[in-house]
C-alpha positions in Angstrom: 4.2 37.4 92.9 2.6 39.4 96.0 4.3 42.4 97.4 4.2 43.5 101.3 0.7 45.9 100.3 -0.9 42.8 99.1 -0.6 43.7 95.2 0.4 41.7 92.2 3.5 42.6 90.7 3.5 42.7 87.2 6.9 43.5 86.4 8.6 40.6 85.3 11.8 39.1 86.9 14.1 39.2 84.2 16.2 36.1 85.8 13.2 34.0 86.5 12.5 34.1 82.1 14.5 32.0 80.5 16.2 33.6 78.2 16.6 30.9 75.5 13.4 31.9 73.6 14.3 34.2 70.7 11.0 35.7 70.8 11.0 36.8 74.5 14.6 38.4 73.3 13.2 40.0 70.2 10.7 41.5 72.2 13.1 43.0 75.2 15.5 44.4 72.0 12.4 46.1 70.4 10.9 47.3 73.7 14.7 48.9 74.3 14.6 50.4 71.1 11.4 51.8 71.2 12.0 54.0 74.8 15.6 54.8 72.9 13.5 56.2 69.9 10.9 57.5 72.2 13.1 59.6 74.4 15.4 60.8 71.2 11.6 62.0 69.7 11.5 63.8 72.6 14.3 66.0 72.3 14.1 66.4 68.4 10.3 67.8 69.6 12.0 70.1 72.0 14.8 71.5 69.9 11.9 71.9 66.8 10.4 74.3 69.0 13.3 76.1 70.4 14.2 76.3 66.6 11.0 77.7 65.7 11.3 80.3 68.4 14.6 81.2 67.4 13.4 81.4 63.5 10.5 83.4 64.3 12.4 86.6 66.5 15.4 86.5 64.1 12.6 86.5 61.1 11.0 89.7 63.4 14.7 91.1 63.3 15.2 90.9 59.9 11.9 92.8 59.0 13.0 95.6 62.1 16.7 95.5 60.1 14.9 96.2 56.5 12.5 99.0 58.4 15.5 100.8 59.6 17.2 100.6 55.9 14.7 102.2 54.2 14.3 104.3 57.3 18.0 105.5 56.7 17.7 105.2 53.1 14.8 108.0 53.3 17.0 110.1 55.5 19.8 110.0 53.1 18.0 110.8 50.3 16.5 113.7 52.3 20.1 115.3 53.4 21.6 114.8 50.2 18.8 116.8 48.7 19.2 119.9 50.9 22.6 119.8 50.6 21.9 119.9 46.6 19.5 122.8 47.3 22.8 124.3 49.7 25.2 124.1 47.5 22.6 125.5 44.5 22.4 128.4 46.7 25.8 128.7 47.4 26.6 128.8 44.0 24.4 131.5 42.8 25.5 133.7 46.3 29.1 133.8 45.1 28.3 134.1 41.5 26.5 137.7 43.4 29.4 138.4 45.2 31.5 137.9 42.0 29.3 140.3 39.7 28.9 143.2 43.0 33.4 142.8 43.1 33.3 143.0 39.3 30.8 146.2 39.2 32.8 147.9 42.6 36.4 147.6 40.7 35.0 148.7 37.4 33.4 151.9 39.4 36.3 152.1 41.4 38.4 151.9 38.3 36.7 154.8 36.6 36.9 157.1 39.8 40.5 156.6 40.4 42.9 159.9 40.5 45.1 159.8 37.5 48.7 157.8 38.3 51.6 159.9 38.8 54.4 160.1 35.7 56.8 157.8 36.5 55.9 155.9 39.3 54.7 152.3 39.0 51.0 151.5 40.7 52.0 148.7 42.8 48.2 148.2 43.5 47.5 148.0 39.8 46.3 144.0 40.6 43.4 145.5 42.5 41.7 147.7 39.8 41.7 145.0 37.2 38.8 142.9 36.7 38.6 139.4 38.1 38.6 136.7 35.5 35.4 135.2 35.2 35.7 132.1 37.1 34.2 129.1 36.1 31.1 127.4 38.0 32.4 125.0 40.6 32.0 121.5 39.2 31.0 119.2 42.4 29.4 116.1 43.1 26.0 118.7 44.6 25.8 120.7 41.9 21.8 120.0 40.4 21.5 117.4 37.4 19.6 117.7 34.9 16.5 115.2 36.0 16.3 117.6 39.6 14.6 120.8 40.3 16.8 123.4 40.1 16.7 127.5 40.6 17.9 129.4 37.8 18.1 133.2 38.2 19.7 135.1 35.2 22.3 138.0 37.2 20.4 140.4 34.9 16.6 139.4 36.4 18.2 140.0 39.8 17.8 143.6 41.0 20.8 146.4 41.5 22.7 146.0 44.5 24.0 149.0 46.0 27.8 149.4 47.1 28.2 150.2 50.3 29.6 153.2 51.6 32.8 151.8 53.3 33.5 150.6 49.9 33.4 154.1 48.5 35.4 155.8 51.0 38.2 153.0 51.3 39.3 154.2 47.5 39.0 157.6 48.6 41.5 157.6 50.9 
């Protein structure tokens, strides 16, 4: 068959075939089939790569999640180890303020005027020694494995009372 430009045409006129050769309709069935396959390879191809893509940045997010965890991690470690070293110092700063109290109501004790017969001292409470208090037990105070400050109150030089201290009990 000619077209209007003068060329053959190849394609073949599916009513002019007969269709009662079972080979002609194998080969139409096959041919069907194999643009179906061809076109559904296709796709799979295209959403392989997509997939890929998609594994490859959430793999990149994964390693940029683990960073940031033992980023964090770090930083955790870091703060809870000052606040150790806070809390250590805490600690020995009131055990300072306890001992100074202790020595000022002892000296104030010995320098206080004689109590008049028959009157109670209603501030008797203030010239008595504080009971020793017991470290505080917390979750920041050192372990045994960490480094930890110890300074014996004896090793630690005299701390002077100051004078407002004096003259209060004067008065």
């Amino acid at each position: 068959m000619r077209t209007a430009m003068g060329k053959i045409d190849t394609q073949i006129d599916k009513a002019a075939v007969a269709t009662d050769d079972p080979l002609i309709d194998n080969i139409r069935t096959l041919r069907a089939e194999n643009a179906r396959l061809a076109a559904e390879n296709a796709r799979l191809i295209s959403e392989n790569m997509r997939l890929n893509s998609m594994g490859t940045m959430l793999q990149v997010d994964a390693v940029n999640a683990a960073l940031m965890l033992d980023k964090e991690r770090t930083e955790r470690g870091y703060y809870h180890r000052f606040a150790i070293e806070v809390a250590t110092s805490l600690n020995l700063v009131g055990q300072i303020v306890d001992e100074v109290m202790r020595k000022a109501q002892q000296k104030a004790m010995a320098e206080r005027p004689p109590a008049r017969r028959g009157v109670p001292d209603l501030d008797q409470r203030l010239y008595e020694p504080a009971p020793e208090r017991p470290a505080p037990a917390s979750e920041f105070a050192p372990r045994q494995d960490e480094d930890a400050v110890s300074v014996p109150l004896d090793a630690l030089p005299p701390i002077e009372i100051p004078a407002f201290l004096k003259t209060q009990r004067s008065q």
